[in-house]
N, C-alpha and C positions, 0 to 999 in steps of 0.2 A: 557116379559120373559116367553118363555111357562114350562111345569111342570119339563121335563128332566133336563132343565140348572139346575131349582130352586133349585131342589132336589142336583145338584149334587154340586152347588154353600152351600151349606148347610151344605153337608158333607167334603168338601171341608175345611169348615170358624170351621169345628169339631165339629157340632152335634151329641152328641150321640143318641140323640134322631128321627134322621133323617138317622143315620149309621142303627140303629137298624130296622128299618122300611124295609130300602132295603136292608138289609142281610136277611129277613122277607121273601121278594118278592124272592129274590136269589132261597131260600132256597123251597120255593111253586113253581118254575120254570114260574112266571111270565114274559113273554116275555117284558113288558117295565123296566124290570131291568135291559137288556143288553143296551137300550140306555145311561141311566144312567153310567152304566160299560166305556163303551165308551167314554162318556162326563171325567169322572175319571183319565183315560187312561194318561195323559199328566202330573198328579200328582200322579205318582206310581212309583217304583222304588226306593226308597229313605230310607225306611224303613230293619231293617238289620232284618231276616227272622231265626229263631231258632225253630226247630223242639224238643221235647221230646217225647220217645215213649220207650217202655219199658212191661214188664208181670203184667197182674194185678196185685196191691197187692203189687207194687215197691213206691208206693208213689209219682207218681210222681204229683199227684195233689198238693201235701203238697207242694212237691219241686219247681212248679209253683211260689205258692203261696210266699214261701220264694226267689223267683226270682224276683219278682215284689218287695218287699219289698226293695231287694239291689238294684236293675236298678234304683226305685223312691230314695234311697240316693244317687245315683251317677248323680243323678239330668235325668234322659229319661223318654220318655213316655212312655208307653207300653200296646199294644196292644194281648186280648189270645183271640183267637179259639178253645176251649176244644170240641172233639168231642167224643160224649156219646154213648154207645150201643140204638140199636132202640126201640122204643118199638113197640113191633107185632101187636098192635092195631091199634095206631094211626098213626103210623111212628116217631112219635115226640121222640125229648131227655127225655130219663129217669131220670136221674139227673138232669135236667133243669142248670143253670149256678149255678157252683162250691160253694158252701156256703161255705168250705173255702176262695178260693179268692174272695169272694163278700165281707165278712166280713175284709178281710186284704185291700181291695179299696173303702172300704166305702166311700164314700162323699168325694172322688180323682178325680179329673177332668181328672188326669193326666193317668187314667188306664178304658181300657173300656173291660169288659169282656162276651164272647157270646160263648153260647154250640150250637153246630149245632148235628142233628140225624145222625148216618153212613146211617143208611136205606139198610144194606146190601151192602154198596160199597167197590170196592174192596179196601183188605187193612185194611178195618173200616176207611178208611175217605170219608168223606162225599162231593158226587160232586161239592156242592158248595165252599168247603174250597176257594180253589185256588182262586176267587172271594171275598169270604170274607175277604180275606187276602189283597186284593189289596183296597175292602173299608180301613179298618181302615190305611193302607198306606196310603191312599188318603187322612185320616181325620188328618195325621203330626203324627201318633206315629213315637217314635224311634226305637224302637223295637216293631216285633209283635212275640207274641209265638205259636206255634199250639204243643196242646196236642194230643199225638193218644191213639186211645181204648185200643189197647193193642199189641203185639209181634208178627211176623210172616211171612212168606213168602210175605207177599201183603204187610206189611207194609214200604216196598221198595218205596211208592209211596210217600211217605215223605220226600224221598231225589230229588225228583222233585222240591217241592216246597221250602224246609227249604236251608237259607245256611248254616247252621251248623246243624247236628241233633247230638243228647247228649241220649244216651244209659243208662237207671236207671235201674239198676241191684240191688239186693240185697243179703247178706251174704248168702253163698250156692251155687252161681249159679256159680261159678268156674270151676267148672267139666263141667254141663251144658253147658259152653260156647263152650267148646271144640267143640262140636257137631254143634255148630252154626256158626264157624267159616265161610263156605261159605255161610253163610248166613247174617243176619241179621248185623253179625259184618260189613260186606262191606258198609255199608252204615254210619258206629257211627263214628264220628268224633270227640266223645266226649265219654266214657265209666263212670258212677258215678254209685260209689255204695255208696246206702242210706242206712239209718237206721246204719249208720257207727259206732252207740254206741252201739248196739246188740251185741251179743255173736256172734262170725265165720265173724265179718267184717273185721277185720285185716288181718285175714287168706285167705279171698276171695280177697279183695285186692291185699296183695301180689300174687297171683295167678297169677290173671288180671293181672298186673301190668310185668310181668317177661316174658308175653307171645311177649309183643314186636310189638304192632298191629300196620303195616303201612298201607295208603293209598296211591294210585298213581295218579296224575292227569293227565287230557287229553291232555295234550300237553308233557306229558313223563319228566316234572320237577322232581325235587329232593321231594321224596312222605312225605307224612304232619306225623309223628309219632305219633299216637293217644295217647292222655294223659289220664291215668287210675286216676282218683280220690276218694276220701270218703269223704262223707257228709252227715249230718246228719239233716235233713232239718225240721225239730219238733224243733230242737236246732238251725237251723240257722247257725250250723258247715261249713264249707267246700264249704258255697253257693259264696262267693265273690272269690273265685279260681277257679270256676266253671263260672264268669262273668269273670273270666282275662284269661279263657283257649278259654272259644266261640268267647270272642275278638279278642284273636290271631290266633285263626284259621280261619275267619272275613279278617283277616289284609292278613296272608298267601295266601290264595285264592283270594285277589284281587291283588296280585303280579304276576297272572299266568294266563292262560288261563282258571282254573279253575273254574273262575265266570261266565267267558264269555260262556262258555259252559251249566253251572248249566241254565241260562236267560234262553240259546238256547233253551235245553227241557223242561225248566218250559213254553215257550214258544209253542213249539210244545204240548205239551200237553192239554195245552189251546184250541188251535188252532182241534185237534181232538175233545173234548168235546163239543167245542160248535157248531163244524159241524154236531157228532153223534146227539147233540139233536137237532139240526134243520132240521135234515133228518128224526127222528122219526116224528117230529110236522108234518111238512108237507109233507113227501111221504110216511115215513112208515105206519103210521095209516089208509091213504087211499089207500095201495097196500093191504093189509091186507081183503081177501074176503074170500070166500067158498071154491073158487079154490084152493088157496095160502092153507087154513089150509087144503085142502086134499093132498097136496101135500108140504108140507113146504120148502124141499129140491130145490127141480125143480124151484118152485116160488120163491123164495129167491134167487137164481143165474142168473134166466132170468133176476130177477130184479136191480139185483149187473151189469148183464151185461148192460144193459139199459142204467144205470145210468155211465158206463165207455165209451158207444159208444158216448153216448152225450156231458160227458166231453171232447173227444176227438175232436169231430165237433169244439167245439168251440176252444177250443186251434188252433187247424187248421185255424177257420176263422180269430183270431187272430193274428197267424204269417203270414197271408194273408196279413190284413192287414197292419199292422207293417211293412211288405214288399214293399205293396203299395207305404206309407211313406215316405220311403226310398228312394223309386226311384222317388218321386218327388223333393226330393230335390236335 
């Protein structure tokens, strides 16, 4: 058995200790991690995919935290990805893994938790998420959570990978929201406002709540009506309404062309990243000369062009082929 299987037969059988090594490699851009990814690849999919992301300072680590605690009563596994602001030194996570949720999965077989660095990616997630995500799929959670850094225009790229993303807001942000409506809201399929025993959470609540936030799915179904909730996740208020609304939104979107869509660009997006880093490995670092930086522009287009004349050859020699094929038979 050489090392690829071993490892992936390992992660597979639910090593944490063999998950954590190759989200390690993932996360350094070690080229024999995508074997392994690969080897993975046939036990993926399986796992239900829930995003939270929200403004600093919304809680939503806590609210993880009290996530895990109801999924492990309701008997699932589960799997987080918390992704940490970078630090400008090393690039490493600042926070390292959540001491909240390390302490609520203590000595839990059943909960495996990993901080990955943004590193400046866009969004604040970190390019290896989407990889990460499919190890601990691979290792038989039933749920995997990813937590993001924080709110904003990039954090759109969350709804790539999650099937359900849940919006944590806190009392206040009712007006706020107004403004973000083509924003941010486009993507919550879940809106929870924390800290729901605070002063102005009723109030924000109903706000939310009256504005009537739909979503539309790809195929022009009848659209999902976003449920506005309160929860109060220090108390553990409002967290098992908040597992019965991601379920049903879970349930909704496998009714419809909705999921099949969500695969498709989690898919294609995959499928962009790991061509982008395969093209830096191997052409871009060596197009990269004297010439190229006195002129960046110019050399970067000859070389885009390059790279399009060649793709084309071969597609060409391919439907050649296939042609060939054809007429022999």
């Amino acid at each position: 058995m050489d090392a690829t299987t071993d490892q992936a037969e390992q992660v597979v059988a639910g090593s944490a200790l063999h998950a954590g090594r190759l989200i390690t490699r993932i996360e350094n851009g070690h080229a024999d991690a995508r074997a392994v990814l690969r080897s993975l690849a046939p036990h993926c999919g399986r796992a239900q995919l829930i995003g939270i992301t929200g403004p600093p300072g919304a809680g939503k680590s806590t609210l993880v935290s009290a996530l895990i605690r109801e999924l492990r009563d309701r008997g699932r596994t589960v799997g987080v990805i918390a992704v940490d602001p970078s630090s400008p030194f090393s690039g490493g996570a600042l926070l390292g893994d959540r001491d909240r949720m390390v302490e609520t999965s203590s000595g839990d077989s059943g909960v495996f938790i990993r901080s990955l660095a943004s590193r400046g990616a866009s969004g604040g997630l970190a390019a290896a998420v989407n990889d990460a995500v499919d190890v601990l799929d691979a290792m038989g959670k039933d749920v995997v959570i990813v937590e993001t850094v924080g709110v904003g225009q990039g954090e759109f790229e969350i709804a790539t990978i999650a099937h359900t993303v849940a919006l944590v807001l806190v009392p206040g942000y009712g007006d706020a929201l107004q403004a973000m409506k083509a924003g941010i809201t486009e993507i919550a399929d879940v809106v929870v406002v924390n800290k729901g025993d605070t002063p102005g959470a009723e109030q924000t609540f109903r706000e939310l709540a009256s504005q009537g936030f739909e979503r539309t799915g790809p195929d022009g179904s009848r659209p999902w009506r976003v449920p506005v909730l309160k929860a109060s996740a220090l108390r553990r208020e409002g967290v098992a309404e908040l597992v019965d609304a991601v379920d049903e939104h879970h349930r909704f979107t496998g009714q419809t062309q909705w999921r099949t869509a969500h695969e498709h660009a989690r898919r294609r997006a995959r499928f962009t990243a790991f061509a982008s880093d395969r093209l830096r490995e191997e052409l871009l670092e060596a197009a990269v000369d004297d010439r190229s930086l006195a002129d960046p522009y110019g050399a970067a287009e000859e070389f885009v062009e390059e790279l399009i004349d060649a793709h084309r050859r071969l597609a060409a020699q391919r439907a050649a082929g296939a042609a060939a094929e054809t007429e022999k038979k």
